[in-house]
Backbone of each chain as ProteinMPNN parsed JSONL, in Angstrom:
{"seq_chain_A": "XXXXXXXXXXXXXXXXXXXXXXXXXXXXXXXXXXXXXXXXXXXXXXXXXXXXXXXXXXXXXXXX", "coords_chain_A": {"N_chain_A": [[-76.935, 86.728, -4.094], [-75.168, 87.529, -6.896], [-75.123, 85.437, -9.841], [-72.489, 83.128, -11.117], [-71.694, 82.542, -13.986], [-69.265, 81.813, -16.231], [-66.838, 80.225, -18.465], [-63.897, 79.697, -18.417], [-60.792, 79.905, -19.538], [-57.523, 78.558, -19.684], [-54.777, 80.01, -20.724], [-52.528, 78.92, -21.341], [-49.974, 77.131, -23.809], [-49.95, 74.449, -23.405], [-51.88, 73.597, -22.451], [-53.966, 74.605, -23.655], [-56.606, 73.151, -24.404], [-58.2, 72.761, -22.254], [-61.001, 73.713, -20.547], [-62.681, 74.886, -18.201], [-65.592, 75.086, -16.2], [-67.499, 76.842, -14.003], [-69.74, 76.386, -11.989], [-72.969, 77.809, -11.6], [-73.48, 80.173, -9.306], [-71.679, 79.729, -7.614], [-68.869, 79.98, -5.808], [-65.663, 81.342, -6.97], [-62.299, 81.157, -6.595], [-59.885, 82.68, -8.436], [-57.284, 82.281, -8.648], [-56.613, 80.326, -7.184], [-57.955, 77.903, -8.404], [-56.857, 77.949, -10.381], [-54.238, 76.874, -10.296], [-54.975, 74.631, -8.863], [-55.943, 73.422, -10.934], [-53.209, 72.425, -12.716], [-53.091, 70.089, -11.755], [-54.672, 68.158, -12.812], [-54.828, 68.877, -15.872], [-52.745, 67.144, -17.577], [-54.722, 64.7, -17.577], [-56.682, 65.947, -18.303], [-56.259, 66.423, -20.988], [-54.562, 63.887, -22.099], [-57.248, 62.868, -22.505], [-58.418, 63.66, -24.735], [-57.134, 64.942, -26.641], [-55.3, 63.116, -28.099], [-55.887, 61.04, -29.238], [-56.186, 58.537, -28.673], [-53.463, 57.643, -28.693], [-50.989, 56.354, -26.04], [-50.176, 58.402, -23.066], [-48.513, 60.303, -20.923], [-47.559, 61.564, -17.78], [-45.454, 62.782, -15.589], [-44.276, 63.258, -12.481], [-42.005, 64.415, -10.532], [-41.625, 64.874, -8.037], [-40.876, 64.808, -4.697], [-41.97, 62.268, -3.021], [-44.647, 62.078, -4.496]], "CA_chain_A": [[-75.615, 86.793, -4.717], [-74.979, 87.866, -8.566], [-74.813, 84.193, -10.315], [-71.877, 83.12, -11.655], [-71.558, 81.566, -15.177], [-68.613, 81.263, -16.808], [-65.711, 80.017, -19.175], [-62.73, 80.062, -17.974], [-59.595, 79.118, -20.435], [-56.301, 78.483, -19.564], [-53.967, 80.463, -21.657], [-50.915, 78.212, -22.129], [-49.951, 76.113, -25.166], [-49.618, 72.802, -23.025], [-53.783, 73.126, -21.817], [-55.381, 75.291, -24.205], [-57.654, 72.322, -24.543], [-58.652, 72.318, -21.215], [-62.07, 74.419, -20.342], [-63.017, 74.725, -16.765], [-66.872, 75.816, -16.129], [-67.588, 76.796, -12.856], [-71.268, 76.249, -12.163], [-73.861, 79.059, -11.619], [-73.508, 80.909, -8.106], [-70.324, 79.031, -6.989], [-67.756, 81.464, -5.642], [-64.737, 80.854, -7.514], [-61.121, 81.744, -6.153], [-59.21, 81.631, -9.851], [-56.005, 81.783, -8.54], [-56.323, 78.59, -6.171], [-58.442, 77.154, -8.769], [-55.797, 77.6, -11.914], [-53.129, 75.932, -9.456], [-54.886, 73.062, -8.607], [-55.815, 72.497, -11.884], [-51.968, 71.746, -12.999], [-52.485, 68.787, -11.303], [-55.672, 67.761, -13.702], [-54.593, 69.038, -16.834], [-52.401, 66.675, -18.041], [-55.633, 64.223, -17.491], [-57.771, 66.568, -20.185], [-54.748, 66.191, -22.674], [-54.835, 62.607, -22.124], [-58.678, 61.86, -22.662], [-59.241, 64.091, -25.334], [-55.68, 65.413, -27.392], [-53.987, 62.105, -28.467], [-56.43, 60.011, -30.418], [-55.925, 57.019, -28.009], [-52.108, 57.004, -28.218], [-50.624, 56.895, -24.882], [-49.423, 59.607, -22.903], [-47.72, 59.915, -19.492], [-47.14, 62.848, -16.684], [-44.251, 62.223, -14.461], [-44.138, 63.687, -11.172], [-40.767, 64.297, -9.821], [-41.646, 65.67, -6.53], [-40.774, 63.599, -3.65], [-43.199, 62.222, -2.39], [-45.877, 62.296, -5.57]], "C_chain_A": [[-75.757, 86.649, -6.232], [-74.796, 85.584, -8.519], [-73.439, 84.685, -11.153], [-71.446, 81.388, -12.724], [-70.577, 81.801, -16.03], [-67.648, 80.539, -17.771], [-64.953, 80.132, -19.267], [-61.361, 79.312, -18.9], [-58.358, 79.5, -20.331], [-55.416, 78.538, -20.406], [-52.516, 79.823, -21.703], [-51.002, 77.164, -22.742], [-50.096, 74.607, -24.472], [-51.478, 72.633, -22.512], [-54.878, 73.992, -22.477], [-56.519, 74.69, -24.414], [-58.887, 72.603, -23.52], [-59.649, 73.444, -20.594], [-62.512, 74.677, -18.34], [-64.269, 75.801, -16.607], [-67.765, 75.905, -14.938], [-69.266, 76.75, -12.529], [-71.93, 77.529, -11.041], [-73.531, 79.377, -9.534], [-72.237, 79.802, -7.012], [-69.066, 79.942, -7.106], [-66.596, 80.644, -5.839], [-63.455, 81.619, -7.331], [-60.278, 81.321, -7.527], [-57.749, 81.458, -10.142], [-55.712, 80.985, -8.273], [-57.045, 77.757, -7.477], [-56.926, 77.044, -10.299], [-54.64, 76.524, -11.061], [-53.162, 75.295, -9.205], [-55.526, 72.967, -9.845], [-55.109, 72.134, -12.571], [-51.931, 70.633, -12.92], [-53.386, 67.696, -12.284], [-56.055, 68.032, -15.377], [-54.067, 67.919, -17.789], [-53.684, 64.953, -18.196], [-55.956, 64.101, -18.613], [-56.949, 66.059, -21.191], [-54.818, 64.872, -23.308], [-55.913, 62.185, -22.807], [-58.701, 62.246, -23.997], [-58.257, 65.025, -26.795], [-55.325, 64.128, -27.991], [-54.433, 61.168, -29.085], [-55.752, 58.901, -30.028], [-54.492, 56.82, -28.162], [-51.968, 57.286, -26.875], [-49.765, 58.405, -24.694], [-49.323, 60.06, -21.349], [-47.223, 61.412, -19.024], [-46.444, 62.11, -15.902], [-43.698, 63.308, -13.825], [-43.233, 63.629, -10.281], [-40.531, 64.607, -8.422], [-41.912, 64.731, -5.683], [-41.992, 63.652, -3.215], [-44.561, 61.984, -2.985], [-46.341, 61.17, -5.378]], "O_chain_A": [[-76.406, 85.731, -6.734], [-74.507, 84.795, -7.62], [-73.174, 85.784, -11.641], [-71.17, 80.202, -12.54], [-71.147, 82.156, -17.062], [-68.34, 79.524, -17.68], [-64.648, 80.768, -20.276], [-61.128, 78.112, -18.756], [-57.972, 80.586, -20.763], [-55.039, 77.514, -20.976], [-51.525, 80.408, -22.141], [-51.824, 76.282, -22.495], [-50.378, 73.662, -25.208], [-52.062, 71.57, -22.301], [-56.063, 74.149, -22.182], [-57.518, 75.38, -24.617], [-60.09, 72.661, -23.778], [-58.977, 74.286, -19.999], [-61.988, 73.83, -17.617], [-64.144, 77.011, -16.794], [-68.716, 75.131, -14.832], [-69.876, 77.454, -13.333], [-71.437, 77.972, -10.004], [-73.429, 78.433, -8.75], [-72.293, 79.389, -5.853], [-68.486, 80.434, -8.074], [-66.369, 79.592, -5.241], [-63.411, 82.729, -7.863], [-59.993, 80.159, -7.817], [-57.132, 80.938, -11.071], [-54.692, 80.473, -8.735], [-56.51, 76.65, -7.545], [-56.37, 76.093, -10.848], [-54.407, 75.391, -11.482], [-52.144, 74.636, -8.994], [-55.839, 71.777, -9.829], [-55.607, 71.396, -13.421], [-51.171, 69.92, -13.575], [-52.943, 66.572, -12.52], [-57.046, 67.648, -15.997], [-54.769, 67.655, -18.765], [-53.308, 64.121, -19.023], [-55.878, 63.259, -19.509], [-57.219, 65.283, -22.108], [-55.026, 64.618, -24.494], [-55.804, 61.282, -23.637], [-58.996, 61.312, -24.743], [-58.813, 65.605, -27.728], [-54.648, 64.562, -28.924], [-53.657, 60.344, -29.569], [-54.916, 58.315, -30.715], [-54.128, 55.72, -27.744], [-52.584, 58.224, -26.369], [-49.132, 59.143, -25.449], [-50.374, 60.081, -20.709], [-46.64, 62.224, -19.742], [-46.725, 60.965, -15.547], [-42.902, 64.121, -14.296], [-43.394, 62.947, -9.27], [-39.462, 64.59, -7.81], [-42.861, 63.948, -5.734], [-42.811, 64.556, -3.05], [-45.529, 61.731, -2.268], [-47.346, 60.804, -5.986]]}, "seq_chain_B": "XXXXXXXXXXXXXXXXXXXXXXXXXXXXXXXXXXXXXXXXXXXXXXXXXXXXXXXXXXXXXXXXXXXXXXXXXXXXXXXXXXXXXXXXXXXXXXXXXXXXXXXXXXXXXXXXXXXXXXXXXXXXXXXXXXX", "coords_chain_B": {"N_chain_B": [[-37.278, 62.744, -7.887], [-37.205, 59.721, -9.27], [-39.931, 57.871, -11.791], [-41.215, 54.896, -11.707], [-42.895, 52.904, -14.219], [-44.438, 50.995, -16.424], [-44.659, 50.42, -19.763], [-46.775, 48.587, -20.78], [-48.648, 46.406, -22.684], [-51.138, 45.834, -21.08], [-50.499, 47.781, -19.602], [-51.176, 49.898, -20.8], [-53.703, 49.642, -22.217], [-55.553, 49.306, -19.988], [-55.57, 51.789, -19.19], [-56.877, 53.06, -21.191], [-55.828, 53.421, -23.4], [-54.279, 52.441, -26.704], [-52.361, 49.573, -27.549], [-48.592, 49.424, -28.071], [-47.257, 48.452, -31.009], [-44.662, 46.898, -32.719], [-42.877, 48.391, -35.503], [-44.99, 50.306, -35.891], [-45.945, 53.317, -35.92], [-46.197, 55.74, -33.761], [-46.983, 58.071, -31.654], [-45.947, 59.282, -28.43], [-46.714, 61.512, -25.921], [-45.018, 62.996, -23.218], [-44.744, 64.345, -19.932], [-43.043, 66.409, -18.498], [-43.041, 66.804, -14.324], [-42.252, 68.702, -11.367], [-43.298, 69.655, -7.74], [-45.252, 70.972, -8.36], [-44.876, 72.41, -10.363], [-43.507, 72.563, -14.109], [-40.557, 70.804, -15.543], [-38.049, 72.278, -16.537], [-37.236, 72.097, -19.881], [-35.589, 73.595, -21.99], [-32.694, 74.055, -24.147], [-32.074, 71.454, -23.27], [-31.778, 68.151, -23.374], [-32.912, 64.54, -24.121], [-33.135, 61.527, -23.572], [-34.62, 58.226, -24.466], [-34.368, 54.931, -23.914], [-34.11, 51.709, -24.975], [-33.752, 48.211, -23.408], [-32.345, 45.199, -23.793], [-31.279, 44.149, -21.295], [-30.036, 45.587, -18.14], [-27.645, 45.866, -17.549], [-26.371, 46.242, -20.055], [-24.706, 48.166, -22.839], [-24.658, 50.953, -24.277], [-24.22, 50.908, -26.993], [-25.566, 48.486, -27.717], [-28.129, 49.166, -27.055], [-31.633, 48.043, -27.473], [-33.426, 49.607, -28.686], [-32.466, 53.03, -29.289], [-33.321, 56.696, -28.897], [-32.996, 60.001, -29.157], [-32.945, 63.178, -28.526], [-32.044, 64.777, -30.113], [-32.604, 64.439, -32.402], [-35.362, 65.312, -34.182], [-37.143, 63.5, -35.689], [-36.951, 61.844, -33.74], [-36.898, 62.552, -30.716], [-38.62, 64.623, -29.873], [-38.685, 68.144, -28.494], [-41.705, 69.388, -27.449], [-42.712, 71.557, -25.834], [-40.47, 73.409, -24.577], [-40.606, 75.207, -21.776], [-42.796, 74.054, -20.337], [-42.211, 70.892, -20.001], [-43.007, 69.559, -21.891], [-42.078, 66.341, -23.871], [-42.409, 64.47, -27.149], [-41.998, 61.415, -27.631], [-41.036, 59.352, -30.604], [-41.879, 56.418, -31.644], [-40.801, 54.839, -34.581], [-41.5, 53.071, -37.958], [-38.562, 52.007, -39.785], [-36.781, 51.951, -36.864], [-38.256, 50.053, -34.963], [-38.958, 47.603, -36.378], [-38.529, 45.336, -35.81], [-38.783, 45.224, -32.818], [-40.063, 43.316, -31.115], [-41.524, 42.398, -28.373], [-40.731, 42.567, -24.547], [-39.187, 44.261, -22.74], [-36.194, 46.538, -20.825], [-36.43, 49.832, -20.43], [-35.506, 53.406, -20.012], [-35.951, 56.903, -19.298], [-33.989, 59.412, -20.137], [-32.922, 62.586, -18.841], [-31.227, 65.284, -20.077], [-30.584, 68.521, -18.345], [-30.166, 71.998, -19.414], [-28.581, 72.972, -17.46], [-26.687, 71.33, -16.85], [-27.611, 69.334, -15.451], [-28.307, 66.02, -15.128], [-31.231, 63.681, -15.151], [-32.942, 60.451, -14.629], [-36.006, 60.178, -15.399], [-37.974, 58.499, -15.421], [-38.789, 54.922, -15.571], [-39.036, 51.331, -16.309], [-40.6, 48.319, -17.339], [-41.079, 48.027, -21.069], [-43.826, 47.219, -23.779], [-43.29, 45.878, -26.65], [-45.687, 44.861, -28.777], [-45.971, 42.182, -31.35], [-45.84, 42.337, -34.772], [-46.924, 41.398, -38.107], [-47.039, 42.513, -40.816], [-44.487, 43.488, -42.946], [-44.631, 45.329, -45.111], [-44.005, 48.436, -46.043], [-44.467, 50.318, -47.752]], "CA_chain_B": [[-37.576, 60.879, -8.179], [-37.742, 59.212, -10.829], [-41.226, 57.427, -11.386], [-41.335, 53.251, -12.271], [-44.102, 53.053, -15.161], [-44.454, 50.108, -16.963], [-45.612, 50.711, -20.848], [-47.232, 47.442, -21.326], [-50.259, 46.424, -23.749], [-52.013, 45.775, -19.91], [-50.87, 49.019, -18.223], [-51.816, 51.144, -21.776], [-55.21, 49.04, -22.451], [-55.95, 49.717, -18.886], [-55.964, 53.423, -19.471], [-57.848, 53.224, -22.254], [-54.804, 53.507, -24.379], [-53.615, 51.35, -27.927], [-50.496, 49.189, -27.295], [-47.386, 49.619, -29.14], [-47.151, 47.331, -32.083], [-43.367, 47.264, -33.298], [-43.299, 49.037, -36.411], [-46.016, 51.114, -36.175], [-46.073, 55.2, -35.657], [-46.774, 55.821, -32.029], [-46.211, 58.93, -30.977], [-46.288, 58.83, -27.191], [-46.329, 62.323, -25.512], [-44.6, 63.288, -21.862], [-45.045, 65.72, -19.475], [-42.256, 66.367, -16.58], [-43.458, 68.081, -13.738], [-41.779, 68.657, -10.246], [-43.094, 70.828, -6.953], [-46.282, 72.006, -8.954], [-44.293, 73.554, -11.673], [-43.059, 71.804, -15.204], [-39.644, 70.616, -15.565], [-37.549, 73.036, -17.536], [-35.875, 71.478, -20.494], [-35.005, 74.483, -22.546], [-31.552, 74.064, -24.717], [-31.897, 70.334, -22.377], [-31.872, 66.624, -24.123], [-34.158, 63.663, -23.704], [-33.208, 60.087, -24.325], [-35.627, 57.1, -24.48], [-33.269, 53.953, -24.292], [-34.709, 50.298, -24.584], [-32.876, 47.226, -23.408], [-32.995, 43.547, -23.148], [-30.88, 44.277, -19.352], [-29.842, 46.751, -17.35], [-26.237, 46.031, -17.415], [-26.178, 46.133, -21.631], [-24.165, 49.355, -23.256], [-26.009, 51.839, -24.861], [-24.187, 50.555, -28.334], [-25.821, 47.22, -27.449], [-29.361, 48.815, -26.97], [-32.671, 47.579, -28.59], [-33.427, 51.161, -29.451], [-32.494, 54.52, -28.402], [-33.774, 57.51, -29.334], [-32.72, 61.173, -28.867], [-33.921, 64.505, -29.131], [-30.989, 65.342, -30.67], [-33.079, 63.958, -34.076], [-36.398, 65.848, -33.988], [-37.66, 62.918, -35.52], [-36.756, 60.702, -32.546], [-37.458, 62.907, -29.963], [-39.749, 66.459, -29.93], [-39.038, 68.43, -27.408], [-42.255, 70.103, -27.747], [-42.984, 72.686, -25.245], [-39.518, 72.83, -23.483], [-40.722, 75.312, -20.655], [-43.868, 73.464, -19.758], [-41.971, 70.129, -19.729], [-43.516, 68.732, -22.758], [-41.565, 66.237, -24.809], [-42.89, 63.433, -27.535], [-41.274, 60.148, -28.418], [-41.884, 58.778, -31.748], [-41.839, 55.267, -32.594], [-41.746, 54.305, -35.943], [-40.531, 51.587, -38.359], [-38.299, 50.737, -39.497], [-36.422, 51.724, -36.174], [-38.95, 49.152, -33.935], [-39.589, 46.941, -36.699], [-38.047, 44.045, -34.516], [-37.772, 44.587, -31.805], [-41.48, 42.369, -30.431], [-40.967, 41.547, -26.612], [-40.933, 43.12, -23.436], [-37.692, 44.738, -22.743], [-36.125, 47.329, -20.334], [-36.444, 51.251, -20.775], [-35.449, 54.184, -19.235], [-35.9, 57.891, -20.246], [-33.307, 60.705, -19.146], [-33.304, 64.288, -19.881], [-30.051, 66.39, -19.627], [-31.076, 70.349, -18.345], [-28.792, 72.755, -19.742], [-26.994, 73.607, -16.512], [-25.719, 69.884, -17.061], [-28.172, 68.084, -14.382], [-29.265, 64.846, -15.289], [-32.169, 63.14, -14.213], [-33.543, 59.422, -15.095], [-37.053, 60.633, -15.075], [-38.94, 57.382, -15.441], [-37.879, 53.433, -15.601], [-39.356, 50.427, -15.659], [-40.71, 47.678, -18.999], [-42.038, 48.205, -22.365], [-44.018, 46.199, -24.376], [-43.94, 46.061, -27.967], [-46.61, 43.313, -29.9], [-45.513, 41.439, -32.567], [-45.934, 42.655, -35.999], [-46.443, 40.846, -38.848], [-47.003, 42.919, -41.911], [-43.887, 44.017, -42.634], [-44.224, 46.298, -45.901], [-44.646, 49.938, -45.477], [-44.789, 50.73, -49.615]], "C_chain_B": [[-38.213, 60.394, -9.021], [-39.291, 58.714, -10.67], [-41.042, 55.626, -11.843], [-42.685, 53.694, -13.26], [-43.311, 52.119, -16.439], [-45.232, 50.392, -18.227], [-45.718, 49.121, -21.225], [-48.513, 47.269, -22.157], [-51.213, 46.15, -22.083], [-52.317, 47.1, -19.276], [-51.418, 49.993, -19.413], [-53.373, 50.418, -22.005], [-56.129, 49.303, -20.9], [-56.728, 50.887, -18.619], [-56.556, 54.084, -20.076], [-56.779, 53.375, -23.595], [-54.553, 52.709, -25.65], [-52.606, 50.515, -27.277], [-49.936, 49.627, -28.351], [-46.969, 48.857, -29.888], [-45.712, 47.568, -32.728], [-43.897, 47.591, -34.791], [-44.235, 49.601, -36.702], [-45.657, 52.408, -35.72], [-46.514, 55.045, -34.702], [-46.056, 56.809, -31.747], [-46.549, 59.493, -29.366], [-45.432, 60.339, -26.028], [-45.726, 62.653, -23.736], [-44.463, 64.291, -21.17], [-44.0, 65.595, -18.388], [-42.904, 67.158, -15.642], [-42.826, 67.95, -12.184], [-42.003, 69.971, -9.363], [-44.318, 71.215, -7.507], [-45.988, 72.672, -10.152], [-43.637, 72.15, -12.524], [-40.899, 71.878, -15.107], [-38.809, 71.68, -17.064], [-36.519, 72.173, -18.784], [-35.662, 72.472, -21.819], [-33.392, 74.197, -22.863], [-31.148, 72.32, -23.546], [-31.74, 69.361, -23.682], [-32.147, 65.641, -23.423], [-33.184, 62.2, -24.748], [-34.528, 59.125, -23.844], [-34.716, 56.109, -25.224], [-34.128, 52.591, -24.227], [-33.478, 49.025, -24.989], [-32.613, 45.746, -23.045], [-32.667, 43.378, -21.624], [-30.464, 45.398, -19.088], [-28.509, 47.063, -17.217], [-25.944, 46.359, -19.109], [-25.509, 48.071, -21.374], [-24.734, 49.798, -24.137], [-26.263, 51.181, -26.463], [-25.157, 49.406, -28.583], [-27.954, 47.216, -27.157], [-30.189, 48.181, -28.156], [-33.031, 48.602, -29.737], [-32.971, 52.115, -28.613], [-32.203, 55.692, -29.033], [-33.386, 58.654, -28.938], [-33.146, 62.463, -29.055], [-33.191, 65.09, -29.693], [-31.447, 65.161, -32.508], [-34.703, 64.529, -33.475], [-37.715, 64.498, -34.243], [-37.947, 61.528, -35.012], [-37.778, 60.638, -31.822], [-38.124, 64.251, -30.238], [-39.474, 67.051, -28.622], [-40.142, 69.938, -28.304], [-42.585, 71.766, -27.282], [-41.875, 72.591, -24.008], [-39.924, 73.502, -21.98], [-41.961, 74.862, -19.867], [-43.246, 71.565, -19.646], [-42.069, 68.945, -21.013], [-42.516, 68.078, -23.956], [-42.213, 64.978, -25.844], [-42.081, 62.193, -28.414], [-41.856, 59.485, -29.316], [-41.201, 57.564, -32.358], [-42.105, 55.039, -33.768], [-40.57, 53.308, -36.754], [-39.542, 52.768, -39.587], [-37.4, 50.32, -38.092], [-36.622, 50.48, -34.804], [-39.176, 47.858, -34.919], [-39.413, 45.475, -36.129], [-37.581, 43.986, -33.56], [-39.532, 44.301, -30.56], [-40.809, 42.116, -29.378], [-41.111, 42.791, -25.39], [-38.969, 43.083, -23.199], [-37.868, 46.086, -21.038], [-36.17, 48.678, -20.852], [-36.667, 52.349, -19.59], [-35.66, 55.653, -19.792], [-35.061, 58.922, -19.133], [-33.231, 61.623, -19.746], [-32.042, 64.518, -18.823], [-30.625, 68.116, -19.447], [-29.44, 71.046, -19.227], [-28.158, 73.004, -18.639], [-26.194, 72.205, -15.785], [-26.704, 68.556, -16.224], [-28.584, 67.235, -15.336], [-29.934, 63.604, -14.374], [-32.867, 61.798, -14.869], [-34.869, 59.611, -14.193], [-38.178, 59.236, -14.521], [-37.985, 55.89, -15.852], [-38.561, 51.982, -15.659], [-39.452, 49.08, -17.289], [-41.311, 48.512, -19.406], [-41.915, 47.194, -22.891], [-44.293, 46.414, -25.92], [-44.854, 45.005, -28.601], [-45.539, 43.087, -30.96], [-46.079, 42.634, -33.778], [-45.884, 41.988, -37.022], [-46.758, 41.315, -40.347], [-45.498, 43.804, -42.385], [-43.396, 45.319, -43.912], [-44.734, 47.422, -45.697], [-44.887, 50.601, -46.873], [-45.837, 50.003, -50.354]], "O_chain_B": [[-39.361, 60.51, -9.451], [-39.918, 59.021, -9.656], [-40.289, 55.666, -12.817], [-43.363, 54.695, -13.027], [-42.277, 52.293, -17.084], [-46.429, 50.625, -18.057], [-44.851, 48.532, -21.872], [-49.349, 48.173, -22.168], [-52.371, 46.49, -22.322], [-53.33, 47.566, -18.753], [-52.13, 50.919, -19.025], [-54.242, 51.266, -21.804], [-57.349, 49.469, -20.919], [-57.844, 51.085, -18.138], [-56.865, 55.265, -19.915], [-57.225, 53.422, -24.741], [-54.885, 51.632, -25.154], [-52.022, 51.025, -26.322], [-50.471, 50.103, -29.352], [-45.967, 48.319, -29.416], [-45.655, 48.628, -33.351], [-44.982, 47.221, -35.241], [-44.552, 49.534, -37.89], [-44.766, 52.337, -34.873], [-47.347, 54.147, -34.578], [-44.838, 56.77, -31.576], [-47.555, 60.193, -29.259], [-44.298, 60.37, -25.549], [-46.631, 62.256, -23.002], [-44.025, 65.293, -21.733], [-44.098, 64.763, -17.485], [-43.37, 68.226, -16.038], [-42.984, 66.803, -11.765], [-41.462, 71.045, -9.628], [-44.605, 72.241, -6.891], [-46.753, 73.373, -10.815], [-43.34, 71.075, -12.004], [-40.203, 72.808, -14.699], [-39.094, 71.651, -18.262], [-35.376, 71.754, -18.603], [-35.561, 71.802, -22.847], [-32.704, 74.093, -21.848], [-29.999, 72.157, -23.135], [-31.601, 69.795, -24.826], [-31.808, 65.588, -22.241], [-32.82, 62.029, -25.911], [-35.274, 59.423, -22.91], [-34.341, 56.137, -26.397], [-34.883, 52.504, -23.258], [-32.755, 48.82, -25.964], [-32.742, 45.327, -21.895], [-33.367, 42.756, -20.824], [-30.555, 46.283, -19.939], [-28.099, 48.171, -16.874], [-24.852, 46.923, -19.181], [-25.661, 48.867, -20.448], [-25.388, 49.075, -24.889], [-27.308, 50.955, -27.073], [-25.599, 49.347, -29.73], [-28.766, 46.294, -27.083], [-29.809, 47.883, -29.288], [-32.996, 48.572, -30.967], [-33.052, 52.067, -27.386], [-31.147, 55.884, -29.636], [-33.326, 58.465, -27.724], [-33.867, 62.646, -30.036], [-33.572, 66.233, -29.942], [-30.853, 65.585, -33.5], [-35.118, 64.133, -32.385], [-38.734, 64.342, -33.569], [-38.633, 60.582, -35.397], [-38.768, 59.911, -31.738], [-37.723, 64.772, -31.278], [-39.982, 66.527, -27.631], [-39.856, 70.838, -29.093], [-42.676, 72.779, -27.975], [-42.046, 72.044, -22.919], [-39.744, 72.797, -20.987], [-42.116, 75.326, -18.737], [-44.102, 70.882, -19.084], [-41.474, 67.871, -21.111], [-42.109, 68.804, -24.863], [-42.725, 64.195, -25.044], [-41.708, 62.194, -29.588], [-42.975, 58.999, -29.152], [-40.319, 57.545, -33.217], [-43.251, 54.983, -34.214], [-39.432, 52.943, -36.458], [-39.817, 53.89, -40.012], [-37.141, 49.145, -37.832], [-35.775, 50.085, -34.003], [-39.626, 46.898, -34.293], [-40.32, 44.642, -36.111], [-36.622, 43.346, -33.129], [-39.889, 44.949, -29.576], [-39.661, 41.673, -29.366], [-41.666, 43.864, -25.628], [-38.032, 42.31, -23.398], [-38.876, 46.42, -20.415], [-35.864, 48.661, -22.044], [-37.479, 52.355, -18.664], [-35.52, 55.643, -21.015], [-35.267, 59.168, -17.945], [-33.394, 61.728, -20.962], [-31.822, 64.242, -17.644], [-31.016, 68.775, -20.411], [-28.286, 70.681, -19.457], [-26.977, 73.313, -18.8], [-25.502, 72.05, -14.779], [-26.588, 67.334, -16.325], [-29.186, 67.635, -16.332], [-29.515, 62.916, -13.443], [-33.502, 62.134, -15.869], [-35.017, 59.407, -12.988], [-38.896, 59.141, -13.525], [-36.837, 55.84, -16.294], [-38.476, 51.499, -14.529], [-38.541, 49.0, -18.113], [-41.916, 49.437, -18.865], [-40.983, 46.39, -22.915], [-45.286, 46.989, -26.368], [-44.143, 44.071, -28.972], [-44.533, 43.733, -31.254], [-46.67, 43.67, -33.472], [-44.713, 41.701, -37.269], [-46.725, 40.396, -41.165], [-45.55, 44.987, -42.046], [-42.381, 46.015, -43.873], [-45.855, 47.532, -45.2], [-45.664, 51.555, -46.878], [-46.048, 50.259, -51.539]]}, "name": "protein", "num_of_chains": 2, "seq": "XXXXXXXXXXXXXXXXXXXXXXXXXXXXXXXXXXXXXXXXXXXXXXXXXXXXXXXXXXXXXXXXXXXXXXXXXXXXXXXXXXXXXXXXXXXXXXXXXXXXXXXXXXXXXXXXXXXXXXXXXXXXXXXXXXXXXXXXXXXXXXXXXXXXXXXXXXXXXXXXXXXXXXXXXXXXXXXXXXXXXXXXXXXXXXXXXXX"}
């Protein structure tokens, strides 16, 4: 199987930060993968955007 | 449903976060999100109210902030959810303590939703010139 390497960047203003690098010969679905990474975005933003101020995701969906 | 979330110097030092020192610049960004998808607040409004109780009137809060003043509130990226509240003095410069706070956002097709709820903690401060 072809290897697959990588750089995948999420084109909207709220995660342009956010890189996702799928590692070499790992079959990558990048529709399921952009969708669950919504849920890990606001994470990146967190660690690595805000120069240690806080910063908070709030999850309105019953049940979260 | 709303979420409880306590901004304390424990639950932000926890996270790796600063605390919130009254009178200091803190600008403290928020993300809505409901279902997988971001909360729309396009032509919406965002308060961030703080209050010694729960029964007090808004006139009567500690602070409260609006997005109706850009440099209150930001709504930054309204269709991704994104809005940022900005503490700064001299609006916080006293108000040290642990208090109540709630934040609600109006949508434009009138809903409102008290997104989040629970304490905040501001530190003390004791320098109090900014010139």
């Amino acid at each position: 199987m072809a290897s697959i390497h990588k750089t995948i960047t999420v084109g909207v203003d709220a995660v342009k930060s956010l890189r996702l690098d799928p590692t070499a010969g790992k079959v990558v679905n990048v529709g399921v993968e952009v969708s669950k990474s919504i849920a890990v975005i606001p994470t990146a933003i967190k660690n690595i955007a805000t120069s240690h101020n806080a910063s908070k995701v709030i999850d309105l969906t019953e049940g979260a | 449903m709303s979420e409880r979330y306590n901004i304390t110097e424990d639950t932000l030092r926890a996270d790796g976060f600063r605390p919130i020192h009254a009178g200091d610049s803190y600008d403290f960004p928020f993300t809505l999100m409901q279902n997988g998808g971001w909360i729309d607040l396009t032509n919406g409004k965002v308060w961030f109210t703080v209050k010694e109780s729960t029964v007090e009137a808004d006139a009567a809060a500690k602070l409260q902030l609006t997005s109706a003043d850009t440099d209150e509130i930001e709504i930054t990226a309204p269709t991704l959810g994104n809005f940022t509240v900005k503490f700064r003095s001299p609006a916080t410069d006293n108000i040290a303590g642990l208090w109540e706070y709630d934040i609600q956002v109006k949508q434009a097709d009138g809903t409102i939703i008290t997104v989040a709820i629970g304490k905040i903690e501001f530190l003390e401060n004791l320098t109090r010139s900014t010139t």
